[in-house]
C-alpha positions as CSV (number, residue, x, y, z in Angstrom):
1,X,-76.1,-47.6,33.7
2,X,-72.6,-47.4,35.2
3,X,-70.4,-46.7,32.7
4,X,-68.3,-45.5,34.4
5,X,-64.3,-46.2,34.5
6,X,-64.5,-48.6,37.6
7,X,-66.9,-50.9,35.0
8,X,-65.3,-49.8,31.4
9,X,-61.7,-50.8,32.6
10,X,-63.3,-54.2,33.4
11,X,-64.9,-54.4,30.3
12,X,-61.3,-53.0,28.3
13,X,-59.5,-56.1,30.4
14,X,-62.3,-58.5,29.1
15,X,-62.4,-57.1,26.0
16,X,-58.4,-57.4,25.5
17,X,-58.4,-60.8,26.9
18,X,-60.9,-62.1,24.1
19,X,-59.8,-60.3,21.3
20,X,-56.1,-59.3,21.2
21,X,-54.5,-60.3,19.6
22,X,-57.2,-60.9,16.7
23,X,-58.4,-60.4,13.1
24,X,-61.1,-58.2,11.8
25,X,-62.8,-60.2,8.9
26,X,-65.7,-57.9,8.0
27,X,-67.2,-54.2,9.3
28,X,-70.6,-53.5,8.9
29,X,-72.8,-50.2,9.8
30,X,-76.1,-51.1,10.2
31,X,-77.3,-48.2,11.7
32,X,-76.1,-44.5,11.5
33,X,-73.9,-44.4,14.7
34,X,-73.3,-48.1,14.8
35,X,-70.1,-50.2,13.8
36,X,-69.7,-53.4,13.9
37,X,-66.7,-55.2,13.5
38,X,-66.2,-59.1,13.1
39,X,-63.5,-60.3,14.4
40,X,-61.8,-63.9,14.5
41,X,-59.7,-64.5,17.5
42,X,-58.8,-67.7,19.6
43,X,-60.9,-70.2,17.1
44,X,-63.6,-67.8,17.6
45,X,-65.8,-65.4,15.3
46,X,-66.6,-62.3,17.9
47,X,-69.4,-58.6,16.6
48,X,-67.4,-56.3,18.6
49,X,-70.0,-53.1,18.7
50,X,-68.7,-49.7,18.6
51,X,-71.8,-47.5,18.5
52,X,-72.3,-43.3,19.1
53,X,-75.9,-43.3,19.7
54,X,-76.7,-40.6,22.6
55,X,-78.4,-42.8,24.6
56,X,-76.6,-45.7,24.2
57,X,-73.0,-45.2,23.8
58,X,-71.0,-48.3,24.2
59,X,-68.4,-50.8,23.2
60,X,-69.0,-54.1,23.9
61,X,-69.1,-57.9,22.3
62,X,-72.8,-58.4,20.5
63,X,-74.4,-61.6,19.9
64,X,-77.9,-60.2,17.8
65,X,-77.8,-59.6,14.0
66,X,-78.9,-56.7,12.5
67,X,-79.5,-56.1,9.0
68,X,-76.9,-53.7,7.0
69,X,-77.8,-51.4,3.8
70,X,-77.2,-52.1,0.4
71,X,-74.8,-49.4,0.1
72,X,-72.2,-49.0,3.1
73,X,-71.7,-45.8,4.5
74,X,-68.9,-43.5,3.3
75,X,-67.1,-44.1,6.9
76,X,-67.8,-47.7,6.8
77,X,-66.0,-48.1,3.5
78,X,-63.3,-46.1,4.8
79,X,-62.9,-48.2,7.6
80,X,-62.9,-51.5,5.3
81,X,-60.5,-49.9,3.5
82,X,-57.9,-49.7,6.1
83,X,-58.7,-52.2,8.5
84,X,-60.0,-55.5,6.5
85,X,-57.5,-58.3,7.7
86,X,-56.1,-56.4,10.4
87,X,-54.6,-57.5,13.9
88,X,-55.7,-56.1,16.9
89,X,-53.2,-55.4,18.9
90,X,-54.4,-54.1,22.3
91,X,-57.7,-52.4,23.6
92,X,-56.6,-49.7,26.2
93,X,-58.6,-47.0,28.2
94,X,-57.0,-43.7,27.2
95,X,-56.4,-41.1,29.6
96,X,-58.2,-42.7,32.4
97,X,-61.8,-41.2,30.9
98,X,-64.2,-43.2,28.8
99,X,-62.3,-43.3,25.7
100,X,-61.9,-46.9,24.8
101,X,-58.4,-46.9,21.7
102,X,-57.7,-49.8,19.8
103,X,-54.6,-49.9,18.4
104,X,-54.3,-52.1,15.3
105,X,-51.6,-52.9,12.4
106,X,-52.8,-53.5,9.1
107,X,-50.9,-54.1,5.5
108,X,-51.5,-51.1,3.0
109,X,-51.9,-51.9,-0.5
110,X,-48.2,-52.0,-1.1
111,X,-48.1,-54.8,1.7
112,X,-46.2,-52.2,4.0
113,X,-47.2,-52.6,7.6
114,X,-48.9,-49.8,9.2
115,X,-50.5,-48.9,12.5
116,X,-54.3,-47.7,13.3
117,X,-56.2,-46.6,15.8
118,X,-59.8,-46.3,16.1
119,X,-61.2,-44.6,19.4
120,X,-64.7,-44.7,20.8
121,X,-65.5,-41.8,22.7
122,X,-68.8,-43.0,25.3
123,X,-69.1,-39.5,26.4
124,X,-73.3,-39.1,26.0
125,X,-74.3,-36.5,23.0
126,X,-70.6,-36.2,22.2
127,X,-69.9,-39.9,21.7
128,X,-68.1,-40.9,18.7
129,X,-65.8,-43.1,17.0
130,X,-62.6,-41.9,15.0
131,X,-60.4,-43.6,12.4
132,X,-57.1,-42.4,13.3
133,X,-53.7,-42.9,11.6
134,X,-49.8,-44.1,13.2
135,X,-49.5,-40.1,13.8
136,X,-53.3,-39.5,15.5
137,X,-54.2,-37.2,12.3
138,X,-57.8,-38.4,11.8
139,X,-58.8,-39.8,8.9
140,X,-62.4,-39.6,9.2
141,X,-65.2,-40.0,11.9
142,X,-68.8,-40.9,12.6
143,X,-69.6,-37.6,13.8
144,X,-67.5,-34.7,12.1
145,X,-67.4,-31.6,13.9
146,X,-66.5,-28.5,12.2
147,X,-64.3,-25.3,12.8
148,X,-67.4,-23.2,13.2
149,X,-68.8,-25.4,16.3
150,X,-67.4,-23.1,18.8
151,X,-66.2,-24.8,22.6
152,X,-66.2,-28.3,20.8
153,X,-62.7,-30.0,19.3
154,X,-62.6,-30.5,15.8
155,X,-63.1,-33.4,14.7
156,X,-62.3,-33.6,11.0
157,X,-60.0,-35.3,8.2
158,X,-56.9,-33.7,8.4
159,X,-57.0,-32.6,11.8
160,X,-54.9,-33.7,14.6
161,X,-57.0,-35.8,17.3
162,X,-57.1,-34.4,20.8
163,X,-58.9,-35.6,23.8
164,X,-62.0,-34.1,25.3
165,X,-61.3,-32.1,28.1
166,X,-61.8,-33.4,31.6
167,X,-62.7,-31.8,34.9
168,X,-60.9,-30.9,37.8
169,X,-61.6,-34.1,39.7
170,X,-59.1,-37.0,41.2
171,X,-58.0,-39.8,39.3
172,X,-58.8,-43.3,40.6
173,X,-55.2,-44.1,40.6
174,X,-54.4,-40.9,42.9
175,X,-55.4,-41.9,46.1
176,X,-53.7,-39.5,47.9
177,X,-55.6,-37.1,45.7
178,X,-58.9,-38.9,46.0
179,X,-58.2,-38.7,50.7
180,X,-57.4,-34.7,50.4
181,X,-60.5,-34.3,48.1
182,X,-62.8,-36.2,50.3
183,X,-61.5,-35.1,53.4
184,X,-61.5,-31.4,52.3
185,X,-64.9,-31.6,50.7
186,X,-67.8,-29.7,51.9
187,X,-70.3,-32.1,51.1
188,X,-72.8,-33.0,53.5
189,X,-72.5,-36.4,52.2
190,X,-69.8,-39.6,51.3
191,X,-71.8,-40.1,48.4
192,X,-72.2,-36.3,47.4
193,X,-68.5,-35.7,47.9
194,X,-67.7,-39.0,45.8
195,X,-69.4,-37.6,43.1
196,X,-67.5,-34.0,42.9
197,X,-64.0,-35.4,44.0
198,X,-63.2,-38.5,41.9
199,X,-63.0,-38.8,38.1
200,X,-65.4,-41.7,36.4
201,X,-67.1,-42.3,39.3
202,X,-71.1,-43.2,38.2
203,X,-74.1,-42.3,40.5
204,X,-74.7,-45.9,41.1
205,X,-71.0,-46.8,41.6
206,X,-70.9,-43.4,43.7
207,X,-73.9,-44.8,46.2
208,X,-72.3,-48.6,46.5
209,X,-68.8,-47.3,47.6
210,X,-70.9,-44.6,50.2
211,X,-73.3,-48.1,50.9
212,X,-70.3,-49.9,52.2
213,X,-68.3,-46.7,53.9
214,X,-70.0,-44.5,55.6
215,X,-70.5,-46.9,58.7
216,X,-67.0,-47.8,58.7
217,X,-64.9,-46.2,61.5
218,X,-62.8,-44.0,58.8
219,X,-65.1,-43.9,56.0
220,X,-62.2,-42.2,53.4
221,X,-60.2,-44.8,53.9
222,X,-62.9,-47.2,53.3
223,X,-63.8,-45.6,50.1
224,X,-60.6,-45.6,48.9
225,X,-60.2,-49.6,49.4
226,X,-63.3,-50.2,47.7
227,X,-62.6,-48.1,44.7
228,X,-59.4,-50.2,44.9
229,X,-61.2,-53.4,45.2
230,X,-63.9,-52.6,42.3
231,X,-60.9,-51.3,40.1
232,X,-59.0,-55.0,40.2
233,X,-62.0,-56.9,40.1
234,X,-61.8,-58.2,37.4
235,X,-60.6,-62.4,37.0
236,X,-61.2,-62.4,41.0
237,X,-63.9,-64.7,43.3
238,X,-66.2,-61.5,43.5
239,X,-66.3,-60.7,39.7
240,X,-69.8,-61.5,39.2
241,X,-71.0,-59.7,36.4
242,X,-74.7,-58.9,36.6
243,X,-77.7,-57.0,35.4
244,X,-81.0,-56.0,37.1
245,X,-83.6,-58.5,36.9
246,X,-85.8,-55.6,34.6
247,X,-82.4,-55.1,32.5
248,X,-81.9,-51.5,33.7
249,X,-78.5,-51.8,34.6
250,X,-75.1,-53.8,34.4
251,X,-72.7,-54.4,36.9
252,X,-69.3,-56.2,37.6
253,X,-70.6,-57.9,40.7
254,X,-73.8,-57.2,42.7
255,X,-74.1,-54.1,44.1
256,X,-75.5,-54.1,47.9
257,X,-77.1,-50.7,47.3
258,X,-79.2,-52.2,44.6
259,X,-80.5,-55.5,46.3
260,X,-79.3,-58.5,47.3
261,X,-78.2,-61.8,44.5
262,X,-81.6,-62.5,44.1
263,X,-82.4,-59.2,42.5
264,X,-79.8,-59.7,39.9
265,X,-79.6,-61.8,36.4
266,X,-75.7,-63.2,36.4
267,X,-73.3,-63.6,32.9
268,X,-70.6,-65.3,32.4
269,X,-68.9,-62.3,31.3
270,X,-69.2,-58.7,31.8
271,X,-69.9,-58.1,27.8
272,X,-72.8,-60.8,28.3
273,X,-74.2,-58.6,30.6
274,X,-73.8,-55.2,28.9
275,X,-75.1,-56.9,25.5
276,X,-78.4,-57.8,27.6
277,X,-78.7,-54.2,28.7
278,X,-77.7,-52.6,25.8
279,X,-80.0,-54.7,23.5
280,X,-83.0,-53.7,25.1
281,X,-82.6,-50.4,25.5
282,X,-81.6,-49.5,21.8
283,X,-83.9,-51.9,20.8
284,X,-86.2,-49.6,22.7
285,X,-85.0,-46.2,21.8
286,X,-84.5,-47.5,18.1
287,X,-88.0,-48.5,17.7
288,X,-89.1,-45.1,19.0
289,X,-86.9,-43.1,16.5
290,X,-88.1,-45.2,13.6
291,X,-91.9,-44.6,14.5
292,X,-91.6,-41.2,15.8
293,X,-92.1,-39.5,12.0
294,X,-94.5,-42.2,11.3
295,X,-96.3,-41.1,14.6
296,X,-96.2,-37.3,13.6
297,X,-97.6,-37.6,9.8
298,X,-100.2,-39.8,11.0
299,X,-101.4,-37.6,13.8
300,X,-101.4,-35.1,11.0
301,X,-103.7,-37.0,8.9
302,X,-105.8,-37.7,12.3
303,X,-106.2,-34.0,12.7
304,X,-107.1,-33.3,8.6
305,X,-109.8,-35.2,9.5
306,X,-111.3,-33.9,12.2
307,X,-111.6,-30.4,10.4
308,X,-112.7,-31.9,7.4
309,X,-115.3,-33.5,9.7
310,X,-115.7,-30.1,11.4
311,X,-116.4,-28.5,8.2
312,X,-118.7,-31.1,6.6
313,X,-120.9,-30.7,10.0
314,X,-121.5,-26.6,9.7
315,X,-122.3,-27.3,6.2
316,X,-124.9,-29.1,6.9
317,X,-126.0,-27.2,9.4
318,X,-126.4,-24.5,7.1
319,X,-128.5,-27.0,4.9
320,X,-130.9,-27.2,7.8
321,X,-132.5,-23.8,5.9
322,X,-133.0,-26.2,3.1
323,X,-137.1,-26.4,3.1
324,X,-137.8,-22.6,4.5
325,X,-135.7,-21.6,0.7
326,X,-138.1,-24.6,-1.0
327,X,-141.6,-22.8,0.5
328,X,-140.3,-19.1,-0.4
329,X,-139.6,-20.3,-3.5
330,X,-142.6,-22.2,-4.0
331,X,-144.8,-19.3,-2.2
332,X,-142.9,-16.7,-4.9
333,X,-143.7,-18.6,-7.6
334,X,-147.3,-18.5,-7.0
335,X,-147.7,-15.0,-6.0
336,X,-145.7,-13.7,-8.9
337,X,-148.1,-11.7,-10.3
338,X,-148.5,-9.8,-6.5
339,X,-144.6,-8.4,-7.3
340,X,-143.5,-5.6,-9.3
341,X,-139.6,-5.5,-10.3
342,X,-137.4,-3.7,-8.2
343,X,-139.4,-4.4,-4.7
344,X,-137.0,-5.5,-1.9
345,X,-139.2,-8.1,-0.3
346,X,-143.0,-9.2,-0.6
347,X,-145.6,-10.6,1.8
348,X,-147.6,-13.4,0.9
349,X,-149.8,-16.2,2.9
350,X,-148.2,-18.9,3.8
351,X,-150.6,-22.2,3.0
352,X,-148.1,-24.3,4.5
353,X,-148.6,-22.5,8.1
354,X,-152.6,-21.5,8.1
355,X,-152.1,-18.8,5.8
356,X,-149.7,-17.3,8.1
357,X,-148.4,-13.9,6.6
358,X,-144.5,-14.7,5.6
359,X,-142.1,-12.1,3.9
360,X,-139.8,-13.2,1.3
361,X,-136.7,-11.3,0.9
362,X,-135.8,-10.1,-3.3
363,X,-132.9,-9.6,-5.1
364,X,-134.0,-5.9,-6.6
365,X,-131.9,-6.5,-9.7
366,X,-134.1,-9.6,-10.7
367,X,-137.1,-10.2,-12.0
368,X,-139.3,-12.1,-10.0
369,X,-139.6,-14.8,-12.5
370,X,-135.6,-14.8,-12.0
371,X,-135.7,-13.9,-7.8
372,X,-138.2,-17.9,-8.2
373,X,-135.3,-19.4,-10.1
374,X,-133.1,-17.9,-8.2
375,X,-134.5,-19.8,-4.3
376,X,-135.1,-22.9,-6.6
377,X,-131.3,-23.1,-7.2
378,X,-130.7,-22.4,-3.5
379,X,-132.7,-25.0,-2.6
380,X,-131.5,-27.6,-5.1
381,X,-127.9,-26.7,-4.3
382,X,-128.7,-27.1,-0.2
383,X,-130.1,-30.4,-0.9
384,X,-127.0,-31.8,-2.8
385,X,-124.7,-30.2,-0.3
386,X,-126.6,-32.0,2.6
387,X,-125.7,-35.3,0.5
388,X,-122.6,-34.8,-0.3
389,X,-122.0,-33.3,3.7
390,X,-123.6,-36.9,5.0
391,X,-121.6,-38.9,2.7
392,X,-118.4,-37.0,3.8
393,X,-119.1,-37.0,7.0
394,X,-120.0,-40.8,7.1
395,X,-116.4,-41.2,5.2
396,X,-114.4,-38.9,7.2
397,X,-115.3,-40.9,10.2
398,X,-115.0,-44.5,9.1
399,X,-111.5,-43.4,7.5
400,X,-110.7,-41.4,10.9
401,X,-111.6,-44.3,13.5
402,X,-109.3,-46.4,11.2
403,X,-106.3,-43.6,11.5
404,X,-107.0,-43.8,15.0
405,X,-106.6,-47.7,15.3
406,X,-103.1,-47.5,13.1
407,X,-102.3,-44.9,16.4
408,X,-103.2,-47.3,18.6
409,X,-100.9,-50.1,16.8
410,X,-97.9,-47.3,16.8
411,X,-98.1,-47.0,20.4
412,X,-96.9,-50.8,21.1
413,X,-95.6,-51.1,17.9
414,X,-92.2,-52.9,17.6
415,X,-89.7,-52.7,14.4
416,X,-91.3,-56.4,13.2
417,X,-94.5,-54.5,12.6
418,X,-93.6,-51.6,10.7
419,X,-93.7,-52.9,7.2
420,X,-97.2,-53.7,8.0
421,X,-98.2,-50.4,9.0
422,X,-96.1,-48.7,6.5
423,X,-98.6,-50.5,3.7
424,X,-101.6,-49.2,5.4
425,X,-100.3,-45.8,6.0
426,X,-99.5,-46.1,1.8
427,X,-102.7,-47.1,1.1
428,X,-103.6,-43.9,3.0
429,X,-101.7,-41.9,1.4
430,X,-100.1,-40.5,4.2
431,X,-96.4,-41.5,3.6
432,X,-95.3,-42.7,0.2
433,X,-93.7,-45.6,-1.0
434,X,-90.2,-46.0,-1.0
435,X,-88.0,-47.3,-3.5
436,X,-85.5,-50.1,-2.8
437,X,-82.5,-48.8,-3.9
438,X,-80.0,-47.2,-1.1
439,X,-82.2,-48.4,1.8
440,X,-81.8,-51.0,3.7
441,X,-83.1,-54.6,3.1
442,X,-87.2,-54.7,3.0
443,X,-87.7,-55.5,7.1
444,X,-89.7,-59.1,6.6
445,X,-93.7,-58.5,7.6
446,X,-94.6,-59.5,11.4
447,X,-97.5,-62.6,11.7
448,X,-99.3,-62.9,14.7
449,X,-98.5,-63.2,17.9
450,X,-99.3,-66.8,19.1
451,X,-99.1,-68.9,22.7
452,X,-100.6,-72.2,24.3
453,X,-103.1,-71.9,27.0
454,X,-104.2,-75.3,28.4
455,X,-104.1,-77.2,25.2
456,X,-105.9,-74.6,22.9
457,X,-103.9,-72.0,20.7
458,X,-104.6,-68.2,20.8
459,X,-103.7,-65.9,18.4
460,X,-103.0,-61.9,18.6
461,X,-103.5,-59.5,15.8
462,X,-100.8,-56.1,17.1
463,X,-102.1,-54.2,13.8
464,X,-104.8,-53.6,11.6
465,X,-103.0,-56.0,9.0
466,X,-102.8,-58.7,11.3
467,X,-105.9,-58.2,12.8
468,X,-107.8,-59.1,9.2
469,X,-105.7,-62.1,9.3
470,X,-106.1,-63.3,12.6
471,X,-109.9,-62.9,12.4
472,X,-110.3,-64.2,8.5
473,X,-107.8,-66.2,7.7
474,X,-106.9,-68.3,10.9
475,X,-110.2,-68.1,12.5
476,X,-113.1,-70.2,11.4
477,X,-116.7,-70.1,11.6
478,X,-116.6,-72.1,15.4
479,X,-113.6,-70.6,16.4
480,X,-113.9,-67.9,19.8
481,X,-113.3,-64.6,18.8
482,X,-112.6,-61.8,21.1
483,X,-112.0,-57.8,21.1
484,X,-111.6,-55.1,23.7
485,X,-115.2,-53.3,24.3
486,X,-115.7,-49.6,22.8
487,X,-111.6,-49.5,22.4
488,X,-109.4,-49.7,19.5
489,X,-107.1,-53.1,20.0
490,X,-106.2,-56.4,18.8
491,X,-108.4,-59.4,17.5
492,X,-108.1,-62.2,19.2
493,X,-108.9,-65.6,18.2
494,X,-108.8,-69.0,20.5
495,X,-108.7,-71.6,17.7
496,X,-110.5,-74.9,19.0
497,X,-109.1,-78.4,18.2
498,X,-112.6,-79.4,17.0
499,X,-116.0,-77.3,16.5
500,X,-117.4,-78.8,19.9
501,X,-115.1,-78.7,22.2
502,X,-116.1,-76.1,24.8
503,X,-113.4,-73.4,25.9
504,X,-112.2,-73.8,29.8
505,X,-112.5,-70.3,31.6
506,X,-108.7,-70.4,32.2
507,X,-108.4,-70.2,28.5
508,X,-111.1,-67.2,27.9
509,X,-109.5,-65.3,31.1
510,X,-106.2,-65.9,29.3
511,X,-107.1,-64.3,26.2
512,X,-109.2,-61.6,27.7
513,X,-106.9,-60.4,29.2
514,X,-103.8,-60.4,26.7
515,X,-106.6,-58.6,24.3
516,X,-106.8,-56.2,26.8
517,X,-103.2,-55.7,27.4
518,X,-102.7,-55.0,23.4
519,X,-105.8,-52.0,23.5
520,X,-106.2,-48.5,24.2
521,X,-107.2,-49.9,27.4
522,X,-104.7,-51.4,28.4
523,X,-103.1,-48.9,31.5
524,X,-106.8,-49.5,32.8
525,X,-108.4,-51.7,35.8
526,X,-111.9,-53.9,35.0
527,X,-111.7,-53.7,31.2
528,X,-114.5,-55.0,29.2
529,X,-113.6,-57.6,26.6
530,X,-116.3,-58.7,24.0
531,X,-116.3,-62.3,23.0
532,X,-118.1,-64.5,20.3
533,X,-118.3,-66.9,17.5
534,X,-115.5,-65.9,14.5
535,X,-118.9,-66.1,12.6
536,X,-120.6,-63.9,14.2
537,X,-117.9,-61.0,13.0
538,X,-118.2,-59.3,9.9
539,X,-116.1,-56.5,7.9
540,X,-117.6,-53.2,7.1
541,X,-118.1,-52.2,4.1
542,X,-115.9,-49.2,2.7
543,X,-113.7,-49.0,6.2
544,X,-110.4,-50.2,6.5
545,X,-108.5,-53.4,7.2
546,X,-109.9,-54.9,10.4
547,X,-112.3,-52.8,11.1
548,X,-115.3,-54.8,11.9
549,X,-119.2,-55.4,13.4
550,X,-120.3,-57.9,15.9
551,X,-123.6,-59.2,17.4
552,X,-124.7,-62.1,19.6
553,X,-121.9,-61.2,21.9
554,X,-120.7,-62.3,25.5
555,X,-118.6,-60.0,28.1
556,X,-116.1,-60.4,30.4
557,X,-114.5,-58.0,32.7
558,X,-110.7,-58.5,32.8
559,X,-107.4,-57.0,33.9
560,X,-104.7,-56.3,31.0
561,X,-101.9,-58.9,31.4
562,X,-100.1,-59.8,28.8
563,X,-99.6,-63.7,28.7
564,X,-97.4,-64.2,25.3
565,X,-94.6,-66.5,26.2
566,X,-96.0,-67.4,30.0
């Protein structure tokens, strides 16, 4: 995304013209590298996000909700502590880098008025935000950064707050600096030499300006009037702020290197359109944080089982001796009176093979009444193990193909299904339960997904939890069931408005293929998709939650598409 200066100055000169001057009523960290102030300005209650996640550092006006922790951070305390009921005064860029500084006066507890500042550093991995005080001593930060991290600033209480360092590049108000640069640069290209001449240039702001130069008869000079013209863009006819129609990327105004206006979504205002971005993405990168442990344990678990299943299958291999040790032992005991102690082995007919001639290994320190005992035992103990080794195996499996479909689940899983899955993995032992105190607010449990098709209404199970439901509780007897072929996935249920009406093929292609989409199968072409009567499904006994049999079944052959919310 271009954050770069030409875009965060726009965003500081929206940002200042919204909120300054303005009061902060609450602050709130509902995440680890997130803070959220509230802030009432112009009649109007404005979440001004300040957050120091790696891959997406920003500042910008939010309009989601997130949900905070019983216990605020330390930082976030200290923050209320200062800040609660103060003004904002201005939001600045500092040092022409991507520092955003908000300056702020506040009352102390003797009522004496006092200035703040808190700066949000968008600088990748090294993004932070900083509580400073009237003298920039720091008072604290989200990310403290020790004496003993060498090449990095300190960043600690007590220390005195410098800025990061910034390379030997032009400033976008040089533009003398910016023409010597370009015109001196050994770059083989405008946008190449953009790049490694001017300070806060992006790669996409870098490749419009180049876009809209390097045909032009002086192409420096062009540069230079369009960095000039993106730099006061802002309350102009062009200031069109915009994202990508996939939400990939934000801009101030369509860029011609991107597309033309029909590739682009358009905001009212530039934080509209970072706050659509933005969303998604950490959304996106949240959700694969919070599962990513989840992910690892479980595969964990997966891979027990296989061994165990390993093991349980040489055993009984080994058990596949079983009735050789039951006719030695059976021979032995009937041709004790042929053995004398002390004899390594003995040869006797075998009456099971026409009286074949077999030798029977002996345990020299035994007698042979003991040496019988001692191949009944074997064989006894062989013939439990083969049990036990079948049941295990039998259990192993049932409990693995379940693992395998909570997987499966994980891999689409979004943050509304994790208490869900957190319940089966407890069940399974695999993660333990948590106790309420400290953590944040229980997440509320997903239900199914749900969507009209042609007058019918189809439901989507996205885990094993809401599977069962789906196909037990909302489903009845009459009601079309459907399930990916040979695949872990969702259930699927197409609930009828009355037992006889007779399902329209739009409505089973519909469903098909949105239980497809929601399957291990679902980056494949021609997918198989079983379908029947809800009572023609039935739990199986022992397994997990939604793990299920079917007969009397139907197929279709589908592509995955996913048609929630079409």
């Amino acid at each position: 995304m271009p954050q770069d200066l030409l875009t965060l100055k726009t965003l500081q000169k929206e940002l200042n013209s919204l909120l300054a001057p303005g009061k902060i009523q609450k602050i709130n960290q509902p995440e680890k590298d997130e803070i959220r102030f509230v802030v009432y300005s112009g009649g109007t209650s404005y979440t001004l996000v300040a957050s120091a996640n790696p891959n997406a550092a920003r500042i910008h006006i939010a309009y989601d909700k997130k949900e905070n922790p019983y216990s605020a951070p330390a930082f976030c305390m200290l923050l209320r502590k200062h800040l609660l009921g103060a003004t904002i005064k201005d939001i600045s860029i500092a040092g022409d880098d991507r520092v955003f500084r908000i300056s702020l006066s506040a009352r102390t507890e003797m009522q004496d008025v006092k200035d703040f500042f808190v700066v949000v550093e968008l600088m990748g991995r090294y993004s932070n935000v900083i509580l400073l005080d009237e003298n920039d001593i720091i008072l604290d930060a989200l990310v403290r950064i020790g004496v003993s991290e060498k090449g990095r600033r300190v960043i600690m209480p007590g220390a005195k707050y410098t800025p990061q360092p910034k390379g030997d590049k032009a400033e976008l108000y040089d533009k003398e600096g910016i023409k010597s640069r370009l015109e001196n640069s050994d770059k083989k290209t405008l946008y190449d030499a953009l790049l490694s001449s001017v300070n806060g240039l992006s790669k996409q702001s870098a490749k419009e300006i180049a876009f809209l130069s390097e045909n032009a008869e002086n192409p420096v000079d062009k540069a230079i009037e369009e960095i000039t013209f993106f730099d006061e863009i802002f309350g102009k006819t062009a200031y069109k702020p915009c994202v990508l129609k996939d939400y990939s990327d934000f801009f101030v105004t369509p860029y011609k290197s991107q597309g033309d206006e029909n590739d682009f979504v358009f905001f009212p205002t530039l934080n509209g359109a970072v706050n659509a971005c933005f969303t998604l993405s950490d959304k996106s990168q949240r959700e694969k944080n919070y599962f990513k442990d989840i992910i690892v344990l479980t595969k964990r678990h997966r891979d027990k089982l296989v061994k165990k299943i390993e093991i349980a299958r040489e055993k009984l291999i080994e058990c596949d001796d079983m009735e050789n040790v039951r006719i030695s032992a059976e021979l032995l005991a009937n041709n004790q009176y042929k053995i004398s102690r002390g004899e390594p082995s003995v040869t006797v007919e075998n009456y099971y093979d026409d009286m074949r001639p077999i030798t029977i290994k002996l345990d020299v320190t035994k007698t042979p009444a003991q040496n019988v005992q001692h191949l009944f035992n074997k064989y006894n103990k062989l013939k439990r193990a083969k049990e036990i080794s079948r049941e295990q195996i039998e259990e192993y499996s049932k409990e693995l193909d379940y693992v395998n479909s909570i997987l499966d689940a994980l891999s689409r899983a979004e943050l509304s299904d994790a208490e869900n899955i957190k319940d089966e993995l407890v069940a399974l032992k695999i993660i333990k339960k948590q106790g309420g105190n400290g953590h944040k607010k229980v997440v509320q449990k997903s239900a199914p997904k749900t969507y009209e098709k042609d007058g019918f209404t189809i439901y989507v199970g996205t885990n094993n939890i809401l599977n069962n439901e789906v196909t037990f509780k909302i489903g009845r007897s009459y009601d079309v069931w459907l399930h990916v072929k040979n695949h872990h996935g969702s259930h699927v249920i197409i609930r009828k408005n009355s037992e006889n009406d007779v399902i329209p093929d739009s409505v089973l292609s519909s469903a098909a293929e949105t239980a497809a989409y929601f399957s291990e199968a679902a980056n494949s072409e021609n997918v198989a998709v079983d379908y029947t009567e809800r009572r023609n499904v039935r739990r199986i006994k022992d397994a997990g939650l939604g793990m299920v049999n079917y007969d009397d079944y139907k197929t279709t052959f589908v592509t995955p598409k996913n048609n929630i919310g079409k």
